[in-house]
C-alpha positions in Angstrom: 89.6 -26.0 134.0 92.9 -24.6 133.4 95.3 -26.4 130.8 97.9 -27.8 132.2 97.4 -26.9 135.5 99.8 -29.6 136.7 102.3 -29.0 134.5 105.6 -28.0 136.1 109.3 -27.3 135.2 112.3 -29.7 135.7 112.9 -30.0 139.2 116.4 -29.6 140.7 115.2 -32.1 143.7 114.0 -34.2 141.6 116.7 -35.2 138.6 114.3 -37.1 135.8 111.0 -36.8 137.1 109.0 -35.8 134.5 105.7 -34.8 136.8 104.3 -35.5 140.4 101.4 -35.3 141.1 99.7 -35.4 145.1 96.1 -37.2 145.0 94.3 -36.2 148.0 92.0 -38.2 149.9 89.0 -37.0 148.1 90.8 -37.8 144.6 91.6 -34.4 143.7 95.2 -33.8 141.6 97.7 -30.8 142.6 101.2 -30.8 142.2 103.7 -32.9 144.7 106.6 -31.4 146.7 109.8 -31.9 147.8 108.2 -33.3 151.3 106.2 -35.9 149.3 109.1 -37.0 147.8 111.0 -37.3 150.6 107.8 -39.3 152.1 107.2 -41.3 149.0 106.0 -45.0 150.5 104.6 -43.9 153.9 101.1 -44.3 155.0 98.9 -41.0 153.5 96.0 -40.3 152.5 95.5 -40.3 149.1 98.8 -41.4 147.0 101.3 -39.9 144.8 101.9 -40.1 141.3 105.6 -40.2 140.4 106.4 -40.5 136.2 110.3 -40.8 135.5 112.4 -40.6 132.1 114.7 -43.5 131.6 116.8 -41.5 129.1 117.8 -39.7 132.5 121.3 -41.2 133.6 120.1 -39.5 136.8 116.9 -41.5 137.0 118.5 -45.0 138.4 120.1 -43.5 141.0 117.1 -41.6 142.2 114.6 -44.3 142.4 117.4 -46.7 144.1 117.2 -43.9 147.1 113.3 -44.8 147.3 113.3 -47.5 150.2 109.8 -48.3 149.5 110.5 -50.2 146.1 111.8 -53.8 146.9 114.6 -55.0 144.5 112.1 -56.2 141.8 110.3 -53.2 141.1 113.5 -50.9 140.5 114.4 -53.9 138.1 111.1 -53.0 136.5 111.5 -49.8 136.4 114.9 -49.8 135.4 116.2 -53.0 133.3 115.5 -53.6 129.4 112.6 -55.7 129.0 111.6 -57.4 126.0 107.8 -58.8 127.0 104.8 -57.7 129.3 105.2 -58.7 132.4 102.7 -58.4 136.1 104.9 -59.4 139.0 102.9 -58.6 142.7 105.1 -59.1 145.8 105.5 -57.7 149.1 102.3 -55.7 148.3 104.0 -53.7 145.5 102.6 -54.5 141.3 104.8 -53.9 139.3 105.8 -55.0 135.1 105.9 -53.0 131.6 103.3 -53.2 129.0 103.6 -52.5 125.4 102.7 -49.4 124.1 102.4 -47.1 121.2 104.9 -44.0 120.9 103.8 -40.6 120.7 104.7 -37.2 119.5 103.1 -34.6 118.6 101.1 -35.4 115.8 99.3 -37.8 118.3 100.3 -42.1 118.6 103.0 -43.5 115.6 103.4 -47.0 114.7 106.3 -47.3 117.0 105.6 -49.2 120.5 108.0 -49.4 123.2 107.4 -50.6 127.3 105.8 -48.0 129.4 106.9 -49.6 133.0 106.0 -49.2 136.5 105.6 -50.1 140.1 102.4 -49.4 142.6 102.2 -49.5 146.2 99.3 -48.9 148.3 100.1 -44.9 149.1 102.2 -44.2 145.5 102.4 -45.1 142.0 105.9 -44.8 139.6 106.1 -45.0 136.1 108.8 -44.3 133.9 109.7 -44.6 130.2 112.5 -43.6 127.4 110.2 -42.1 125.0 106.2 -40.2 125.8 103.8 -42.7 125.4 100.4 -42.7 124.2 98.7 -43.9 127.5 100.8 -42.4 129.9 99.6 -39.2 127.6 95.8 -39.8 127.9 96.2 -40.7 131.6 98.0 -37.2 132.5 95.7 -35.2 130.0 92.5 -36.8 131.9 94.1 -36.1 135.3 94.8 -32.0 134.5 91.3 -32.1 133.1 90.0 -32.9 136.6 89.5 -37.0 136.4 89.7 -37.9 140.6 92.0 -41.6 141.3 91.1 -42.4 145.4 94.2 -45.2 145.0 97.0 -46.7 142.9 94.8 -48.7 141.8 92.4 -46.5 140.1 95.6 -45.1 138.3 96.8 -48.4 137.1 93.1 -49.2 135.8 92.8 -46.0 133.7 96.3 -46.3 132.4 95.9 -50.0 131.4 92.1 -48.7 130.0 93.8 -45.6 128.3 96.3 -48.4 126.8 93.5 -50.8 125.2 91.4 -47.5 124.0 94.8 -47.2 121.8 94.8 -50.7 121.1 91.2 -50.4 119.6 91.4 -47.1 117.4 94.1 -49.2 115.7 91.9 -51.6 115.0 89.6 -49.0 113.9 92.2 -48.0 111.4 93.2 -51.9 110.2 89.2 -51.9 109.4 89.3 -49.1 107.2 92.4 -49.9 105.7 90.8 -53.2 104.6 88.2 -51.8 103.5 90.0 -49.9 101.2 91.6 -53.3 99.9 87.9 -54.7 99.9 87.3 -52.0 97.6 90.3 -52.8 95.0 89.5 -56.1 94.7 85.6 -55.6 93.9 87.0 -52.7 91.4 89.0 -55.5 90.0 92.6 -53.2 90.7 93.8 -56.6 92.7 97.6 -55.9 92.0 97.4 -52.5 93.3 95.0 -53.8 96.3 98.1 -56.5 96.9 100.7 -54.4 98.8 98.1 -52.7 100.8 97.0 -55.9 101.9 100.3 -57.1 102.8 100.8 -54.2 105.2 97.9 -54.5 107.1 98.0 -58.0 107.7 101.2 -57.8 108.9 99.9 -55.0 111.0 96.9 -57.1 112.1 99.3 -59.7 113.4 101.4 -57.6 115.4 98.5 -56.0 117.0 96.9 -59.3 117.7 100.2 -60.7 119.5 99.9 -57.2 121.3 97.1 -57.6 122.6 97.1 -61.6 123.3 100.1 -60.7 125.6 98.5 -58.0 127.4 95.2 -60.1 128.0 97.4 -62.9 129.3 99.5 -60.3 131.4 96.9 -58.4 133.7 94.8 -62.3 134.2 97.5 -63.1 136.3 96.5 -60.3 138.6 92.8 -62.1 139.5 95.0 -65.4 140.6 97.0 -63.4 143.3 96.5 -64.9 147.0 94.1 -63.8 149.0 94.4 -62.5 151.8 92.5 -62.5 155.3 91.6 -58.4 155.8 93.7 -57.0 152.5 91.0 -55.2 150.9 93.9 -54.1 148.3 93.8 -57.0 146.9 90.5 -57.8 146.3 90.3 -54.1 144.7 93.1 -55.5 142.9 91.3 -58.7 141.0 88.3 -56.6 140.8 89.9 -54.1 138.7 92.1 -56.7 136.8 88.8 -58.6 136.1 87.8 -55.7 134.5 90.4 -55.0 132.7 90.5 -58.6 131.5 86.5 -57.9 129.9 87.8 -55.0 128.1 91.0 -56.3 126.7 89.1 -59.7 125.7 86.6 -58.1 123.7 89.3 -55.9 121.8 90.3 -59.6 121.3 87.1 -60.7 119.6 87.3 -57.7 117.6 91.2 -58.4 116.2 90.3 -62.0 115.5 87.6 -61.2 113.0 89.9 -58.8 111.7 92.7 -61.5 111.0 89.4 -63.7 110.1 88.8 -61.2 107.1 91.8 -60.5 105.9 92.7 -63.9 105.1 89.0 -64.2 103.2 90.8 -61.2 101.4 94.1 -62.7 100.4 92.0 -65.9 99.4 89.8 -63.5 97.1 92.8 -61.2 95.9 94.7 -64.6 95.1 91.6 -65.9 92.8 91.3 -62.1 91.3 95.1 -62.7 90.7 95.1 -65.8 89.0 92.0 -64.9 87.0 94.2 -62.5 85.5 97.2 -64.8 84.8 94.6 -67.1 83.5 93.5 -64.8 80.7 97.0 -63.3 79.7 98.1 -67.1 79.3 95.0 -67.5 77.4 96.0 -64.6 75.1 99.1 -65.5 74.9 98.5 -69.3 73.8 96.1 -67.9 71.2 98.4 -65.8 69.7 100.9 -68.5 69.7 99.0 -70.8 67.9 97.6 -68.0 65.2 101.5 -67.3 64.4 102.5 -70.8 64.4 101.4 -71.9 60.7 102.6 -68.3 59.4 105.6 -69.1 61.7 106.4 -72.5 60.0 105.6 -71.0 56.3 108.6 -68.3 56.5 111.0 -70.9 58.1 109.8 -73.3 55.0 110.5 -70.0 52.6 113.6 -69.3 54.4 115.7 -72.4 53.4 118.4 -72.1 51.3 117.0 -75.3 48.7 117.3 -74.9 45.1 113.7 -75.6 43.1 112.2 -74.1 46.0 108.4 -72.4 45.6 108.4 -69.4 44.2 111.9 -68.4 44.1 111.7 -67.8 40.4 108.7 -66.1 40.3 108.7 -62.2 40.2 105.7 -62.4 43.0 107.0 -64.8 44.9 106.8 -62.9 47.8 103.0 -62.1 47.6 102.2 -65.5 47.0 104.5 -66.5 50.4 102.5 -63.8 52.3 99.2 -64.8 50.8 99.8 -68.3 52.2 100.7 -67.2 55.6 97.3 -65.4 56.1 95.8 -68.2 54.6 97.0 -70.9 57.1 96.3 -68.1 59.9 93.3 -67.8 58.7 92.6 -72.0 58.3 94.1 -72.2 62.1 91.5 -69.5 63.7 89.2 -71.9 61.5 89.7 -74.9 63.0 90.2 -73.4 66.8 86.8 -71.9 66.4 85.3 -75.0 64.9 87.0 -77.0 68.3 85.8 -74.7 70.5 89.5 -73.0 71.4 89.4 -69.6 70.5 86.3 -68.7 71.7 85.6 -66.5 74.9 85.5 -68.2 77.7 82.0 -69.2 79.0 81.4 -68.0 82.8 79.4 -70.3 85.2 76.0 -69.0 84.7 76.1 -69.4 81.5 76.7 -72.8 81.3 73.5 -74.1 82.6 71.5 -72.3 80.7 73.4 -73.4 77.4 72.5 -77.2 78.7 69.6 -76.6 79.4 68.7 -75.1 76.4 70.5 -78.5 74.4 69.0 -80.5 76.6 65.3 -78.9 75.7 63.1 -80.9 73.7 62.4 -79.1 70.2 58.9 -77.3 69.9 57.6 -79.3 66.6 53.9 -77.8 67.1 52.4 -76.5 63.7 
């Protein structure tokens, strides 16, 4: 197969069209013409294939001259849209469904609304920026894939959508992972802001793809109709659709399911580790408070005070410091406060072994 074989040059006839592509009866792609164009929404065989560029101040104009498209589906097409939407009327689907930008590094971060409208002999998409499934959809077409309908076009695009969906996924995994592996090497406050990220990238994808499950359902409640076998192609392929979105579904939701048994575990690692620097620091506290409280006692300005006469006064003053230091660390031993801290498994064992009767055998 030759790369690209589709690929054409901007067409004069055709201001903002991006590619057109003829389907033929038995599936095969080849480029359209300036008769298909003009024929665009008349009975054929096989359909066209019609993918705009909204940045095109030319491209509203155009698709206004296409009698085929009722007023909703140049709204569609055309209008800023903020939400997926499936609208079907007058035998024409049409809507926008989120999507991820690309370049040409491959898919970014970025999403925008890849939009279109499908009758029963054509198929129009358009967007501001390339996206990733409109990408996939025309690299699989020049590689030879065959679409018999609009239908078939819709499917792999929607299909080529959610295969995007789920390598992100894939990557929110690993990144967790990598978190997983921060908080078992006990590096929790470097695990914290990559943690942060991807839940907040777990959340978006799971609205994402919530909204897009709930979008393409409404396509199996359409009416049916006595003879339409477009429509019952329709469900069928929406149903479809609907299994593969919904088990991207399952897979995001034990993804948000783990990453809050993360930020539950990186919170205990965390306070663990205020735990024991409050620890250390009340120890030290209470080891300089009796030095503390001999140097304020030295320090006032009394007459017959303590060794202010004597030549080694000052060695006597630090002498007693370290001694009531000293007699402090005593006593918080003896109480049982400056100790380390006994874990959990060692505490039964230490009650157990008070608790054991003594072996007085001889």
């Amino acid at each position: 197969m030759i790369p690209h074989r589709l690929a054409q040059a901007p067409r004069a006839d055709i201001p903002g069209c991006l590619w057109f592509v003829r389907f033929g009866a038995n599936g095969a792609a080849e480029p359209g013409t300036a008769e298909d164009f003009e024929s665009l929404g008349a009975p054929r065989e096989g359909f066209l294939w019609l993918h705009m560029d909204l940045a095109d101040v030319r491209t509203r104009p155009l698709l206004a001259r296409i009698e085929a498209l009722p007023e909703h589906a140049r709204d569609s097409l055309c209008d800023p849209v903020d939400h997926q939407h499936l609208e079907y009327s007058e035998g024409i689907v049409s809507g926008a469904l989120l999507d991820y930008e690309r370049d040409l590094g491959g898919p970014t971060s970025r999403t925008d609304y890849v939009r279109f409208a499908s009758g029963a002999s054509f198929f129009i998409s358009a967007r501001r920026l390339p996206m990733d499934s409109v990408e996939q959809t025309r690299i699989a077409v020049d590689r030879g894939a065959c679409l018999t309908s609009p239908i078939d076009l819709f499917e792999m695009l929607t299909d080529a959508l959610i295969d995007g969906l789920a390598r992100k996924a894939a990557e929110l995994g690993a990144a967790f992972d990598r978190v997983e592996d921060r908080i078992i090497d006990q590096r929790g406050r470097q695990a914290r802001p990559a943690l942060s990220a991807a839940r907040r990238d777990a959340v978006r994808l799971a609205r994402q793809i919530s909204g897009l499950s709930a979008t393409i359902a409404r396509l199996e409640t359409i009416e049916e109709e006595l003879g339409e076998q477009r429509d019952d192609d329709l469900r069928e392929a929406a149903a479809r659709l609907v299994q593969h979105a919904g088990a991207l579904t399952q897979d995001v939701t034990s993804l948000q399911e783990r990453a809050r048994l993360l930020q539950d575990e990186l919170n205990a690692l965390l306070s663990l580790e205020t735990n024991d620097r409050l620890y250390v620091l009340t120890l030290t506290t209470m080891l300089l408070l009796p030095a503390t409280f001999v140097t304020g006692y030295f320090g006032m300005n009394t007459k017959n005070l303590l060794f202010s006469e004597d030549d080694n006064g000052t060695l006597y003053a630090t002498i007693l410091c370290v001694l009531a230091s000293a007699t402090a660390l005593f006593l918080m031993r003896r109480w049982g406060l400056a100790g380390a801290p006994e874990s959990e498994d060692q505490k039964p064992a230490a009650r157990e072994r008070r608790d054991r009767p003594a072996d007085r055998s001889y």
